[in-house]
C-alpha positions as CSV (number, residue, x, y, z in Angstrom):
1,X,0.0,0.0,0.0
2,X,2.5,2.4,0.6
3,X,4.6,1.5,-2.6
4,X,1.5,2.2,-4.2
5,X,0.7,5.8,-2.6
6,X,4.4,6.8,-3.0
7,X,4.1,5.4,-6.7
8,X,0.8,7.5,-7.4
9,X,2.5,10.7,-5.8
10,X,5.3,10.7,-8.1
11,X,3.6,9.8,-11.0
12,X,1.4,13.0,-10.2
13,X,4.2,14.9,-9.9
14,X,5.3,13.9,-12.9
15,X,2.0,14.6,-14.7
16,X,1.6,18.2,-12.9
17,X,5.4,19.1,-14.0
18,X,4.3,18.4,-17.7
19,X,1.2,19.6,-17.6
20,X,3.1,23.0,-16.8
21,X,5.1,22.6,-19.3
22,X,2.5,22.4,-22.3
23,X,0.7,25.1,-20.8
24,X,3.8,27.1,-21.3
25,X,4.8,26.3,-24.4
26,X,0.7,27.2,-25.6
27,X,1.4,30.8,-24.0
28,X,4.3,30.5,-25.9
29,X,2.2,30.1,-29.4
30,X,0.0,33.0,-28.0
31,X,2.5,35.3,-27.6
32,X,4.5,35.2,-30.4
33,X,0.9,35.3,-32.3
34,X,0.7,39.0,-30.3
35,X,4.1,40.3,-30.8
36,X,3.1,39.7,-35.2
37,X,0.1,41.6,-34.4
38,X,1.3,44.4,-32.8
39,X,4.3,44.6,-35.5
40,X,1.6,44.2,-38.3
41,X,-0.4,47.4,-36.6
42,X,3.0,49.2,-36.1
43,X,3.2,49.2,-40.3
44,X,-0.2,50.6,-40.7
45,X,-1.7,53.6,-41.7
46,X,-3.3,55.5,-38.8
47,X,-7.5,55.5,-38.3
48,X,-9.5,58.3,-37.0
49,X,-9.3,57.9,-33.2
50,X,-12.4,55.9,-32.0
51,X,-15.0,57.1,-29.7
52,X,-15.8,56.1,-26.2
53,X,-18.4,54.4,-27.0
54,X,-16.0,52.0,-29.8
55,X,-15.4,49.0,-27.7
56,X,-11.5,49.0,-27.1
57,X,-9.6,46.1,-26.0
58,X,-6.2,44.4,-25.7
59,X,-5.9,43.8,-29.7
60,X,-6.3,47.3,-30.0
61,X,-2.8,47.8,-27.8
62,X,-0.6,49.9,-30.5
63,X,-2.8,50.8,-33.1
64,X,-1.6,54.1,-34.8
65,X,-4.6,56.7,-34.5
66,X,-4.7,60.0,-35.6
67,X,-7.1,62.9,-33.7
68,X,-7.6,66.6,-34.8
69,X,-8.4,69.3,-32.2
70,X,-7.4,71.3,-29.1
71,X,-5.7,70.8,-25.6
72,X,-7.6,71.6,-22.9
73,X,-5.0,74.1,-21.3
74,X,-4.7,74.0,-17.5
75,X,-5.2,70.7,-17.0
76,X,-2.0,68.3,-17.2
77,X,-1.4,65.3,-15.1
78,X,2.5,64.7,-14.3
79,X,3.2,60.5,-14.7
80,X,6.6,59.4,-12.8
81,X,8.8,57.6,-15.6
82,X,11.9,55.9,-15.8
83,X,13.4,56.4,-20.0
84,X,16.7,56.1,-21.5
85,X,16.5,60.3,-20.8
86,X,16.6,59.4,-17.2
87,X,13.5,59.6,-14.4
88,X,11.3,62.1,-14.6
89,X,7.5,62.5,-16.0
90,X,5.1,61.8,-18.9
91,X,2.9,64.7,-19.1
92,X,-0.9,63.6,-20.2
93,X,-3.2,66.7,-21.4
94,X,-6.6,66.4,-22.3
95,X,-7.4,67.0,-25.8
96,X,-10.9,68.0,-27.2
97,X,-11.1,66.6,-30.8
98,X,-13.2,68.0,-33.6
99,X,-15.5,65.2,-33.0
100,X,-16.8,65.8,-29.8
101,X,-15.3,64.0,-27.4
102,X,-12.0,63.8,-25.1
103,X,-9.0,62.0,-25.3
104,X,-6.1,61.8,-22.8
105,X,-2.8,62.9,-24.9
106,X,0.7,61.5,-23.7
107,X,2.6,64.5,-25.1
108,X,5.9,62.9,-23.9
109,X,8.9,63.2,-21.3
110,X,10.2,66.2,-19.4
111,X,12.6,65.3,-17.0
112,X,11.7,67.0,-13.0
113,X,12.9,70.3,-13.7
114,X,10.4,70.6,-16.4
115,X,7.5,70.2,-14.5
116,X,4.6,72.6,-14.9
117,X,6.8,74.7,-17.3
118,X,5.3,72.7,-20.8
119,X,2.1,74.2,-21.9
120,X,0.7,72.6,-24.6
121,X,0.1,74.4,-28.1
122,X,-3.1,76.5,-28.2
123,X,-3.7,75.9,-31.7
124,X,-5.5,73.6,-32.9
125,X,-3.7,70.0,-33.6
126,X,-3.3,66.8,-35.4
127,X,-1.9,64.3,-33.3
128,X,-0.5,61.3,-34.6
129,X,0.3,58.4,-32.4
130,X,-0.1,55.1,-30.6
131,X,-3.0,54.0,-28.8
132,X,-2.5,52.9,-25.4
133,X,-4.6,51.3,-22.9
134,X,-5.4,52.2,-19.2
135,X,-3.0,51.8,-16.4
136,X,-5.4,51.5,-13.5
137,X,-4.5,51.4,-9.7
138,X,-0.8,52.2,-10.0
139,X,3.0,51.1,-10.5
140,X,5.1,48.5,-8.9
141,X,4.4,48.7,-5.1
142,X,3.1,52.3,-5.2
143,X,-0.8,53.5,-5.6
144,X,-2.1,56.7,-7.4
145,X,-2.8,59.0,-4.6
146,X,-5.2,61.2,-6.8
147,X,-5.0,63.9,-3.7
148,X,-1.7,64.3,-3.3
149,X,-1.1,64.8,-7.1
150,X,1.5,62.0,-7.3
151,X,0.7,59.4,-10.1
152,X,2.8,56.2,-10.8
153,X,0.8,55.0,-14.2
154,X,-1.7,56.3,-16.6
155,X,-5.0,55.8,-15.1
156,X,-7.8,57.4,-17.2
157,X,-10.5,57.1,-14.9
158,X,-8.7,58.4,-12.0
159,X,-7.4,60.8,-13.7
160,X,-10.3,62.6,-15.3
161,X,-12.4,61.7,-12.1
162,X,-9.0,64.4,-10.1
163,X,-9.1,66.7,-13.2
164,X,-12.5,67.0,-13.3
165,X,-12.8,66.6,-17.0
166,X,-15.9,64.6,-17.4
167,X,-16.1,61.3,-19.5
168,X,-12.7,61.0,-21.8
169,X,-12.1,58.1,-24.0
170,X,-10.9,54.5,-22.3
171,X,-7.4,54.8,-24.2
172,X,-4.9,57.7,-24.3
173,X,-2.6,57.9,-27.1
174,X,0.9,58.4,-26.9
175,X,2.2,61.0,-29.1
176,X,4.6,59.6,-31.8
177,X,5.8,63.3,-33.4
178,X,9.6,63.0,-31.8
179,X,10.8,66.6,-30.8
180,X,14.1,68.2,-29.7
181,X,12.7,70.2,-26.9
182,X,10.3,69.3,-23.6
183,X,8.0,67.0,-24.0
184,X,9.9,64.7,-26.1
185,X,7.5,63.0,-27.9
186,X,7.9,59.3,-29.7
187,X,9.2,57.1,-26.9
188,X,6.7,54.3,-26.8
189,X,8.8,51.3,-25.8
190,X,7.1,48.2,-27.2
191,X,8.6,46.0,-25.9
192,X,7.1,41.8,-25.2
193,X,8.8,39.5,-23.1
194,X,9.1,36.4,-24.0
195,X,10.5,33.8,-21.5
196,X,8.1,30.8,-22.0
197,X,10.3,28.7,-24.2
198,X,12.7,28.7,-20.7
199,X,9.8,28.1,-18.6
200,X,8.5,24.9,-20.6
201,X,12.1,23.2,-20.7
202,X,12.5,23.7,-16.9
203,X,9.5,21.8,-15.7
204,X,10.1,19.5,-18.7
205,X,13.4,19.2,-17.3
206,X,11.9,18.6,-13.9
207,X,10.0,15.9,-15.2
208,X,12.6,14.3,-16.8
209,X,14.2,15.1,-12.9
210,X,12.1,13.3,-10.9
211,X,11.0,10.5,-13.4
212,X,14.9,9.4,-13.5
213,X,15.1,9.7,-9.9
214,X,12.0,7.6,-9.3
215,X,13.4,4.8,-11.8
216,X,16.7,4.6,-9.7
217,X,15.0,4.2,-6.1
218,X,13.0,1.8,-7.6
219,X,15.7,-0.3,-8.8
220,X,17.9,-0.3,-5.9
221,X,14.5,-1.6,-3.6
């Protein structure tokens, strides 16, 4: 009885340890399918930016869209960043398109010293750029404290909700016009990581382990 228990355990084991490992190599397949998506919507031609009401979800992530109309003066909301400029902030502005409704801009980086000191244009505009999804609740280890002014990701509701702008679009779009001055536009990172080849030959490799191990206990008994 307890050669069988022992036997059963292990050959669980065993099961469990592969099972992990097909399910890695199928979010394997799933990811790379993403990464040719989003480098297929890279290549192509911007679309109009959609409405709120346009359902928005993850395959949307990236999409080029293009929006014509005016920054709400007033009203930024300073983002702490880490770029290859250094720390500092991305600065989102509400912008009032030509077609009625708000969208949340990501005009770029200024590093700290730049804070409150980069108005945007009061012209009207056409922005070109990526669009991005929401960042609710915060960064790594630190929430949005809406009071306090201090943000750590892009959340759109939360930040409307503090800016008292009303209802803006579920996405923001991150600028892609580079510039030489503050904010510096065009430095969406897209970036995927992509580890799950690793992940599948470990516990296949544990498997392996702990079959082989199983084998030689049994033979010595």
């Amino acid at each position: 009885m307890r050669r069988a228990i022992v036997t059963g355990l292990l050959l669980a084991t065993i099961t469990l340890l592969i099972g992990l490992g097909v399910w890695q190599i199928e979010r394997r397949t799933w990811k790379l399918a993403l990464i040719a998506q989003t480098e297929r919507q890279l290549r192509a031609a911007p679309v109009a930016a959609p409405p709120p009401s346009a359902p928005i979800d993850a395959d949307d992530a990236y999409k080029p869209v293009v929006a014509t109309g005016r920054y709400r003066a007033g009203t930024d909301t300073y983002v702490q960043a880490v770029t290859d400029l250094g720390g500092g902030f991305w600065v989102l502005t509400p912008f009032d398109t030509d077609r009625g409704f708000t969208v949340l801009v990501n005009r770029g980086f200024v590093p700290a010293d730049q804070r409150g000191k980069v108005a945007p244009p009061t012209a009207p505009q056409s922005i070109r750029g990526l669009l991005r999804l929401t960042e609710p609740g915060g960064g790594f280890l630190r929430s949005n404290d809406p009071a306090g002014d201090r943000w750590y990701s892009r959340d759109l509701a939360a930040i409307a909700e503090a800016r008292h702008l009303g209802r803006v679009a579920p996405y923001f779009i991150d600028a892609s016009e580079p510039r030489t001055g503050w904010p510096r536009g065009g430095m969406t990172v897209v970036r995927f990581r992509n580890s799950h080849l690793v992940y599948a030959l470990t516990w296949f490799g544990l498997a392996l382990l702990v079959a082989v191990m199983a084998w030689r206990v049994r033979r010595r008994i």
